[in-house]
Biotite code that builds the C-alpha atoms (Angstrom):
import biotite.structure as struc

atoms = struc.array([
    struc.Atom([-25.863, 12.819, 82.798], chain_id="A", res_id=1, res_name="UNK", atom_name="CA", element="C"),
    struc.Atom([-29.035, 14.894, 83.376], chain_id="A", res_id=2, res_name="UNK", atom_name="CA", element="C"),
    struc.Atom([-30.482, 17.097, 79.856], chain_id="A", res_id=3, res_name="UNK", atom_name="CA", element="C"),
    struc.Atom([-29.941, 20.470, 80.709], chain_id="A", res_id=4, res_name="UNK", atom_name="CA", element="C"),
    struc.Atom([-32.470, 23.066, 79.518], chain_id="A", res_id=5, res_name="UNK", atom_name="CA", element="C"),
    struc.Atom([-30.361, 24.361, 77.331], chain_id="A", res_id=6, res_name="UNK", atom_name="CA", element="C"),
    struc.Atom([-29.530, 21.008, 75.741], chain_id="A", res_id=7, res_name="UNK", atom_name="CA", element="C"),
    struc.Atom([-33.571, 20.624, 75.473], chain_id="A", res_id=8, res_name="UNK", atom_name="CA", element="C"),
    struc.Atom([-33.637, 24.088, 74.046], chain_id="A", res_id=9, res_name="UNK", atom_name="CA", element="C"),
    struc.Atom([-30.855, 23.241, 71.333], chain_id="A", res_id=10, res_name="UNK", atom_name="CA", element="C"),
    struc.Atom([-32.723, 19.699, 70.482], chain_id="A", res_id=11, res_name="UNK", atom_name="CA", element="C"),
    struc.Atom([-35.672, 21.274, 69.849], chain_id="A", res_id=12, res_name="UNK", atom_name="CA", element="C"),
    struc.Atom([-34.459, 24.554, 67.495], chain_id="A", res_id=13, res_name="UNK", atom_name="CA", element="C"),
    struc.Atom([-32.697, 21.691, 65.633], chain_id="A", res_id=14, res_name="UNK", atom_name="CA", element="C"),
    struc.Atom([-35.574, 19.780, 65.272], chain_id="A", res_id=15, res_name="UNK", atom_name="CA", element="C"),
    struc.Atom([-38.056, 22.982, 63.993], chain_id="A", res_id=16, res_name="UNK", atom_name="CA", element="C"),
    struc.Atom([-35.228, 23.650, 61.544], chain_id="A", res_id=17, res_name="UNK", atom_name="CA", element="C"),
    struc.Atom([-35.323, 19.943, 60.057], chain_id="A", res_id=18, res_name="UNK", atom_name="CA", element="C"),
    struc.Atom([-38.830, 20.711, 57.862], chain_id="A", res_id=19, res_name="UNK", atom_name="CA", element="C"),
    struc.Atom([-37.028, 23.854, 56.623], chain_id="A", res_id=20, res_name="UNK", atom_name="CA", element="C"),
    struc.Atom([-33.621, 21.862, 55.047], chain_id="A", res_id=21, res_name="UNK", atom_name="CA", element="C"),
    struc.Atom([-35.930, 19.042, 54.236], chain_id="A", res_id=22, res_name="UNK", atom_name="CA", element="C"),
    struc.Atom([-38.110, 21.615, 52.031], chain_id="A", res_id=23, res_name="UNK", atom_name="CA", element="C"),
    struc.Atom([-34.628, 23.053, 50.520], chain_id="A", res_id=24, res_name="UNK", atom_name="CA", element="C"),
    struc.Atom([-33.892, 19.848, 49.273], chain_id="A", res_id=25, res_name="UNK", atom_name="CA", element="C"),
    struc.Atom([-36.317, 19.721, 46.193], chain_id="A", res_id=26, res_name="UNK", atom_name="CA", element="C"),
    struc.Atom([-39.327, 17.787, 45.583], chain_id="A", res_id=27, res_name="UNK", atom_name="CA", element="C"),
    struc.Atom([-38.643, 14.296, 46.345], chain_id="A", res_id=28, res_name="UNK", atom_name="CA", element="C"),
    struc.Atom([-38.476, 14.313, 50.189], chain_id="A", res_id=29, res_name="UNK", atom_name="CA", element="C"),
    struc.Atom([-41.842, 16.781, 49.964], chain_id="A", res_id=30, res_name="UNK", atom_name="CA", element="C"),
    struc.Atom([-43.370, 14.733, 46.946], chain_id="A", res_id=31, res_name="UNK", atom_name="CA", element="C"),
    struc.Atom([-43.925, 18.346, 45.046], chain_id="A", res_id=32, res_name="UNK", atom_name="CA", element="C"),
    struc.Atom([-43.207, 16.511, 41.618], chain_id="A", res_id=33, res_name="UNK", atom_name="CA", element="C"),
    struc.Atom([-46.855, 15.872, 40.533], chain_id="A", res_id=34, res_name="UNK", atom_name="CA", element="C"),
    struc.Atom([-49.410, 17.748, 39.006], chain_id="A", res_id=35, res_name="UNK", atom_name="CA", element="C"),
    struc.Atom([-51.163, 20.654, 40.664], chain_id="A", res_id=36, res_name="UNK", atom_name="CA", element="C"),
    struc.Atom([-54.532, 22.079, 39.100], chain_id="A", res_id=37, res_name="UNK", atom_name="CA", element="C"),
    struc.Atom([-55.205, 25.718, 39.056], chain_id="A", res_id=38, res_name="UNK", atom_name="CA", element="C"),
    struc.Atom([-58.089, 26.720, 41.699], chain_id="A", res_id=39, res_name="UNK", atom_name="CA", element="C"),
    struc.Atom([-58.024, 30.480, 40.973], chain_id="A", res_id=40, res_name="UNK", atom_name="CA", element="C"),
    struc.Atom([-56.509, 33.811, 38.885], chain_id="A", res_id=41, res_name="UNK", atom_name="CA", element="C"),
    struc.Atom([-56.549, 36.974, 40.908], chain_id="A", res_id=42, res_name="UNK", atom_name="CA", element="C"),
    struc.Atom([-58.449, 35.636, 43.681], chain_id="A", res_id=43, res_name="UNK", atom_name="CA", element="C"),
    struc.Atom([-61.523, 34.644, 41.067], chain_id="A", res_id=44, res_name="UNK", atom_name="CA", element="C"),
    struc.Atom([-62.556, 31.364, 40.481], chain_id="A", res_id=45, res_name="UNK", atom_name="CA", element="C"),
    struc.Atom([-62.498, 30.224, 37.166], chain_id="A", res_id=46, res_name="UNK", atom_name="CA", element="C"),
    struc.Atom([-63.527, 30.835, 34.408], chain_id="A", res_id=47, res_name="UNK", atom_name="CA", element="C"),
    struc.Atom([-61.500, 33.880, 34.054], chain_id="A", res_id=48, res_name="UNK", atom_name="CA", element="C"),
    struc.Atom([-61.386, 36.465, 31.592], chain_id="A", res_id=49, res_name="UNK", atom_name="CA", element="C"),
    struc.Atom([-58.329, 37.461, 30.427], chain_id="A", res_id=50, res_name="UNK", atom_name="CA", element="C"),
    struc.Atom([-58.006, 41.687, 30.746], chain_id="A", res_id=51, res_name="UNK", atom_name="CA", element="C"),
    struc.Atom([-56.168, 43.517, 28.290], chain_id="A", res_id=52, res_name="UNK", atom_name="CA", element="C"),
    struc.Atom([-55.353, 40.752, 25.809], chain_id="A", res_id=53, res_name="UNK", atom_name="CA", element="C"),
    struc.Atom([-55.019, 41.551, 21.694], chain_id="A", res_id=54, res_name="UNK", atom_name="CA", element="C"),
    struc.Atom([-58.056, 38.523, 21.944], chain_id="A", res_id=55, res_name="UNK", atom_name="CA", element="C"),
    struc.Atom([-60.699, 37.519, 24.473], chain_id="A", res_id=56, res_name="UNK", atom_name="CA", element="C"),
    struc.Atom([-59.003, 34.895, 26.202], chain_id="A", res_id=57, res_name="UNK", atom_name="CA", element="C"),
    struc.Atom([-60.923, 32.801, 29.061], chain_id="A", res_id=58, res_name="UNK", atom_name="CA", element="C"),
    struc.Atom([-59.540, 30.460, 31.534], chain_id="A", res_id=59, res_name="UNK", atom_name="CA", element="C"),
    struc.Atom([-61.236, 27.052, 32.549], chain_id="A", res_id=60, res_name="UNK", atom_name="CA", element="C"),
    struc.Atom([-58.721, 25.377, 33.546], chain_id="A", res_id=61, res_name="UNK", atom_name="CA", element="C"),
    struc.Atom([-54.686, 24.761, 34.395], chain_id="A", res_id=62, res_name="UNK", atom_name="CA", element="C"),
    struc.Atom([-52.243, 22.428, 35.419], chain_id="A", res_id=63, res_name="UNK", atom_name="CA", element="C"),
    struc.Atom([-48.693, 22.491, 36.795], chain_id="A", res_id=64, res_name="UNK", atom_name="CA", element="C"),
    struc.Atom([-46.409, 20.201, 36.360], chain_id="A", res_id=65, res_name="UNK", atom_name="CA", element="C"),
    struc.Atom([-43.500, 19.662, 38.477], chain_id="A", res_id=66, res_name="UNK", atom_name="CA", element="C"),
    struc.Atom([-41.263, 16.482, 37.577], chain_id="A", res_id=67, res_name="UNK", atom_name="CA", element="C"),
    struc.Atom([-38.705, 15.472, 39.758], chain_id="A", res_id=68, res_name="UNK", atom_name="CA", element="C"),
    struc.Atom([-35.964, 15.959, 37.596], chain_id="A", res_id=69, res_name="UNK", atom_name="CA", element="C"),
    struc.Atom([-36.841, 19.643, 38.459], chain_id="A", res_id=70, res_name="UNK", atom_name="CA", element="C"),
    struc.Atom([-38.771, 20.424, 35.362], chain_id="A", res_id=71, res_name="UNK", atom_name="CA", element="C"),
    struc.Atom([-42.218, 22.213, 35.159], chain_id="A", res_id=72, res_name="UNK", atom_name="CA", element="C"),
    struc.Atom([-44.867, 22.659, 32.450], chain_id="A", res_id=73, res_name="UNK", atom_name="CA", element="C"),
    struc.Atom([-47.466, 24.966, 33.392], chain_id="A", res_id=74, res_name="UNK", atom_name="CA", element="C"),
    struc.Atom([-50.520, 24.660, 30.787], chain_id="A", res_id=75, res_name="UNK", atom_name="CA", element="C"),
    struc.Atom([-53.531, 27.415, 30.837], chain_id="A", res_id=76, res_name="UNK", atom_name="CA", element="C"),
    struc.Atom([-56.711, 25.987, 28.665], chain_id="A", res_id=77, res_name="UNK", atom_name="CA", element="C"),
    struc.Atom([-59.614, 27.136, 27.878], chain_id="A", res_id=78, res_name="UNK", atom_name="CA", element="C"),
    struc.Atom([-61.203, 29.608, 25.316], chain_id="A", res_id=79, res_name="UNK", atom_name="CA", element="C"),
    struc.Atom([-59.840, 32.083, 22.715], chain_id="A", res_id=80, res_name="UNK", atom_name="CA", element="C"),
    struc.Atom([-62.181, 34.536, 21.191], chain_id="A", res_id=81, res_name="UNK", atom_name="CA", element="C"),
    struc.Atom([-64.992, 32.497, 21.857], chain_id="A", res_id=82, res_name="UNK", atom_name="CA", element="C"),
    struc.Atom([-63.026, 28.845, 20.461], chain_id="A", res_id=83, res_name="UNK", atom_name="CA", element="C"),
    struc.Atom([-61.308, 26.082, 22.860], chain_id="A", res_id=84, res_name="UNK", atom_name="CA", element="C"),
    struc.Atom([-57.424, 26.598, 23.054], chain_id="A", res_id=85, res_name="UNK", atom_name="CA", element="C"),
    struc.Atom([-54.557, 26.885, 24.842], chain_id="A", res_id=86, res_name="UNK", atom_name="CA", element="C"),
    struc.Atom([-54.284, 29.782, 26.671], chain_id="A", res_id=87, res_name="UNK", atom_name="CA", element="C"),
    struc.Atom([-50.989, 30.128, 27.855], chain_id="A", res_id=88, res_name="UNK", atom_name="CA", element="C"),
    struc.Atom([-47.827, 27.361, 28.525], chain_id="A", res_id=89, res_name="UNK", atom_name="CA", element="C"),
    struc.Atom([-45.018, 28.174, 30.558], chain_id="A", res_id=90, res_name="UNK", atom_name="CA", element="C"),
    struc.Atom([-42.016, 25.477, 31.448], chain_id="A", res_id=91, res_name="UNK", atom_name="CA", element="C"),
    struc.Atom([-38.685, 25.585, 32.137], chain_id="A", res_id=92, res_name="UNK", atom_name="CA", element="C"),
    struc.Atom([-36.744, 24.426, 35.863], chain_id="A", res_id=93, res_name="UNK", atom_name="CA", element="C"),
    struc.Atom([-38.034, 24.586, 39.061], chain_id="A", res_id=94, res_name="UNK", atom_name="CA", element="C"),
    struc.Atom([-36.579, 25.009, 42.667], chain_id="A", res_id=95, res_name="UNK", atom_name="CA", element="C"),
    struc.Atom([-37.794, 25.378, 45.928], chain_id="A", res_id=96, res_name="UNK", atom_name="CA", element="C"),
    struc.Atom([-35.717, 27.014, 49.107], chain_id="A", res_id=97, res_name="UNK", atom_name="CA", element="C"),
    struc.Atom([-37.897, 26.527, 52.510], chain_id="A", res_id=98, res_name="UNK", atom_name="CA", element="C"),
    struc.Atom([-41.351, 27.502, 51.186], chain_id="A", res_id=99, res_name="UNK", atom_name="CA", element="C"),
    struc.Atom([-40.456, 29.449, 48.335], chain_id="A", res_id=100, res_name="UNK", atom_name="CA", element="C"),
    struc.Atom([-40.014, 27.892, 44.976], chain_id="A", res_id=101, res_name="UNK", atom_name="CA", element="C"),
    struc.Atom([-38.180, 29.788, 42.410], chain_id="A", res_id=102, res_name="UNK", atom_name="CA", element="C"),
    struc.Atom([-39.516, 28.828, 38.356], chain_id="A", res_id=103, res_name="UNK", atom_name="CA", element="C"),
    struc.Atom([-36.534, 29.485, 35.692], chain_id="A", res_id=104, res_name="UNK", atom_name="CA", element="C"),
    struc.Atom([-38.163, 30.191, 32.394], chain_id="A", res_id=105, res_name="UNK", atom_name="CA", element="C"),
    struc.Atom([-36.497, 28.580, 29.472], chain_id="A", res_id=106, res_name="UNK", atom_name="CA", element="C"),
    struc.Atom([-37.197, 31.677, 27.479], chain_id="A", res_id=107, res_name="UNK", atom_name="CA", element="C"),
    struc.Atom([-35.524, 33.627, 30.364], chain_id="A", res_id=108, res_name="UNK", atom_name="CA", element="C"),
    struc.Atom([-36.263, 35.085, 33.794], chain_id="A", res_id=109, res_name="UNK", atom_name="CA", element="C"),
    struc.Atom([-37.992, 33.927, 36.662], chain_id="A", res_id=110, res_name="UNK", atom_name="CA", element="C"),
    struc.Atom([-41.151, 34.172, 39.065], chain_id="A", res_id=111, res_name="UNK", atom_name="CA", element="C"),
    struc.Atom([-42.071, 33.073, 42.751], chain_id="A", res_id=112, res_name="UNK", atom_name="CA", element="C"),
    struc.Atom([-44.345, 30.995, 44.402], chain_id="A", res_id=113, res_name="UNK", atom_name="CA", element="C"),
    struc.Atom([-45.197, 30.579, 47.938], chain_id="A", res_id=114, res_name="UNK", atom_name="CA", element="C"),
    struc.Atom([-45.925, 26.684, 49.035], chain_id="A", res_id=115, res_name="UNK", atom_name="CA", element="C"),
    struc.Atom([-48.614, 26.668, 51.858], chain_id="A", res_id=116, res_name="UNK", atom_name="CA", element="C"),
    struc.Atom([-49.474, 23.158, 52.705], chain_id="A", res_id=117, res_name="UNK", atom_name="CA", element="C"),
    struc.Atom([-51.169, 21.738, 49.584], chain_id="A", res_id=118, res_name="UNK", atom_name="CA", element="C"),
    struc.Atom([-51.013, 24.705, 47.339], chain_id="A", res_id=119, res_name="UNK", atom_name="CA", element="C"),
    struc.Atom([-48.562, 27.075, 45.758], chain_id="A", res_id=120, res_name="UNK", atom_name="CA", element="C"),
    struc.Atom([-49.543, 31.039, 44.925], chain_id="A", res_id=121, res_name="UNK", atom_name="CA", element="C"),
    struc.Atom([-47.777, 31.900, 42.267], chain_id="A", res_id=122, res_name="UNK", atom_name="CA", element="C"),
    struc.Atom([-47.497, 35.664, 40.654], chain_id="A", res_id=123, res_name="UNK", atom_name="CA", element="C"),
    struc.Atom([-46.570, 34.930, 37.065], chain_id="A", res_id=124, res_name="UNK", atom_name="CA", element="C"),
    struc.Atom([-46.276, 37.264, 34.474], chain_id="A", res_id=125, res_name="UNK", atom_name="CA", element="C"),
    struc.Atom([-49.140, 38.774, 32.070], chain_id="A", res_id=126, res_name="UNK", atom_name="CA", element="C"),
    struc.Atom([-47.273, 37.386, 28.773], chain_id="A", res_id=127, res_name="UNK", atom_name="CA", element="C"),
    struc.Atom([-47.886, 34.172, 29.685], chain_id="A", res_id=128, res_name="UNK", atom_name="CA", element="C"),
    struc.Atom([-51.326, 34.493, 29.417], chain_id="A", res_id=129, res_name="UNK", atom_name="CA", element="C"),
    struc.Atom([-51.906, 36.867, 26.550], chain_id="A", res_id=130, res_name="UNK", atom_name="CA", element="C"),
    struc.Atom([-51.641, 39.498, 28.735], chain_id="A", res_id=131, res_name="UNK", atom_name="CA", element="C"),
    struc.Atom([-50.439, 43.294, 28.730], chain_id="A", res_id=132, res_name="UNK", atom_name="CA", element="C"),
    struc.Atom([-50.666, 43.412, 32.582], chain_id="A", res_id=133, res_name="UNK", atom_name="CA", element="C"),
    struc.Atom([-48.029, 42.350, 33.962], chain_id="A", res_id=134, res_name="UNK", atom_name="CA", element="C"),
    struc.Atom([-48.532, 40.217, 36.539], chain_id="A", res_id=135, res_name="UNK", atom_name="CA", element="C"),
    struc.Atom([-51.140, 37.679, 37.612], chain_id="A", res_id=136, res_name="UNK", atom_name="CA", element="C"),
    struc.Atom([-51.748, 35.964, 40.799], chain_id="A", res_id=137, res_name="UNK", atom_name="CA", element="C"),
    struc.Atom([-52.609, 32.214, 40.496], chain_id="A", res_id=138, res_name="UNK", atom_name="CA", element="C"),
    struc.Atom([-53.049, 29.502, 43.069], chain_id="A", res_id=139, res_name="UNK", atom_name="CA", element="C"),
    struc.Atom([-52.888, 25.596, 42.426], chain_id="A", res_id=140, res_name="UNK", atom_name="CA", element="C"),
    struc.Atom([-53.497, 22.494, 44.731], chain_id="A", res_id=141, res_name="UNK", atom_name="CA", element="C"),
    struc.Atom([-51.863, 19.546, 44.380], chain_id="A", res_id=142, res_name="UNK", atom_name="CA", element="C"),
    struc.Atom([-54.600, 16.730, 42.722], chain_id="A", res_id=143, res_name="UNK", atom_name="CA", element="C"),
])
């Protein structure tokens, strides 16, 4: 029996929509559980200074990471007042729907990423940080 363009047409909308409920799926079938390192805050590569913190605090570096039991730790280092520390942790349960993972705070609430190929832009919130703002843009590769 001869394909019929709208039999083509069907086979290929379900094919385009195969990525999307593969991404929906969580991290295993995208390999997303790994660690990502932090590339920039606000659009700034690092080292970034902290604004209106009670302290000077001063990004070099961060990491994400994203377990597959659906886990995340998200670790800020760098300088506080001059001194190497911690800057800021964050962890609690991830999930990602198409290209938009969704991070569940163990203290409570919630912030969104957008995945775009090998990196993730996240807008996470200023308390995280040290901050009084409160939100901060933040982008991470995978390593």
């Amino acid at each position: 029996m001869p394909r019929t363009m709208s039999h083509f047409a069907l086979s290929l909308f379900a094919a385009a929509l195969l990525p999307l409920s593969l991404a929906s799926c969580g991290g295993d079938l995208l390999n997303l559980d790994q660690q990502w390192a932090l590339q920039t805050v606000e659009d700034t590569n690092l080292p970034y200074t902290v604004p209106n913190a009670s302290h000077d605090p001063v990004i070099i570096s961060g990491i994400a990471d994203l377990n597959n039991d659906n886990t995340y730790t998200v670790t800020f280092t760098g300088t506080v007042d001059g001194v190497s520390a911690q800057v800021g942790e964050d962890h609690g349960h991830w999930s990602i729907s198409h290209s938009t993972f969704t991070f569940q705070r163990s203290g409570g609430g919630d912030y969104i990423a957008a995945l775009v190929g090998s990196t993730f832009r996240a807008s996470i919130p200023g308390e995280i940080i040290g901050s009084g703002d409160p939100n901060f843009d933040v982008v991470f590769a995978k390593q």
